[in-house]
N, C-alpha and C positions, 0 to 999 in steps of 0.2 A: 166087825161092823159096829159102828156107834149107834148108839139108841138114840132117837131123835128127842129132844126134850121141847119145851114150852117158852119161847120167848116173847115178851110184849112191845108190839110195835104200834106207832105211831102215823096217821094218816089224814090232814086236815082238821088235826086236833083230837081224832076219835078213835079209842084203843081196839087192837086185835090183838088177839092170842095167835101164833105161830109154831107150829110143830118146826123145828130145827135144829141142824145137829152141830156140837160148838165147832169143828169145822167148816160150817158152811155159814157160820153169824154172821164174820164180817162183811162177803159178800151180801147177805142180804141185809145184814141196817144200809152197806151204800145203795141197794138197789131201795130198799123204802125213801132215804133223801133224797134222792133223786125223783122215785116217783111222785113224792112227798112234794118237791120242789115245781114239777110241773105243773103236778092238779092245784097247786098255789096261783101259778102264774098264770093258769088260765082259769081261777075265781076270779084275781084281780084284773085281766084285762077280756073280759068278754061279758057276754047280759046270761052264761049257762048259769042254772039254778038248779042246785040239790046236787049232792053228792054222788051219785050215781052216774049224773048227767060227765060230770065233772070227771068222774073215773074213767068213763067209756072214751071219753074227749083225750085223755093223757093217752090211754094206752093206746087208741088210733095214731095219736102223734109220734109214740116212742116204736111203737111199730111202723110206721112208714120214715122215722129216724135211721134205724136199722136195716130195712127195706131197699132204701135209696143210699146204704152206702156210708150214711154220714156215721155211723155207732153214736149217736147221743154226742156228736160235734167231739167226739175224743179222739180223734184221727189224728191230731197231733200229738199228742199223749203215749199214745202205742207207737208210732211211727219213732218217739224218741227212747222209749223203752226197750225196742226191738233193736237199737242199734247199738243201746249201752250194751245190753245182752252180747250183741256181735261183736264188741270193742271186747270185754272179758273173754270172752272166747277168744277170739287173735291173742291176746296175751298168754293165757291160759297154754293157747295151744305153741306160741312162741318159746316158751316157756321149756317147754316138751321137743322141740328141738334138736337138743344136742344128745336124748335119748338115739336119733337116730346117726348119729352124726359115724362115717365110718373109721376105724383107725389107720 
């Protein structure tokens, strides 16, 4: 088991400390840019004020992002990921083939 260590993140400019374990960094720096990227987009286009305001507004959004299906608009993303996967597989398993092949 990893011991969770202490990493510094970023969030509309303003530092957190993070308990995280170095397998689990890279998932969460993308999930702070992203959160990071929201609570951005909606300081600059709406009249919410204060950061908190700001916070609760992302995460209802990124929640009902996931909710309704769309994953944070990555649906095409996975969708091509899923098939590279399945093309390597058909090969892989193509591959494997003549293991069965009878004499």
């Amino acid at each position: 088991m990893t011991t969770p260590r202490t990493i510094e993140i970023s969030l509309l400019g303003r530092s957190f400390k993070v308990p995280c374990s170095k397998e689990e960094e890279p998932q969460l720096i993308a999930a702070v840019e992203y959160l990071d990227g929201k609570m951005r987009d909606i300081r600059e286009n709406s009249k919410a004020i204060g950061v908190e305001r700001i916070a609760m507004m992302a995460g209802l959004n990124i929640a009902h992002e996931l909710l309704s299906g769309g994953g944070g608009n990555r649906e095409a993303e996975y969708r091509e990921k899923l098939a590279a996967m399945e093309a390597e597989l058909d090969r892989t398993l193509a591959d494997q083939d003549h293991l069965f092949d009878q004499p």
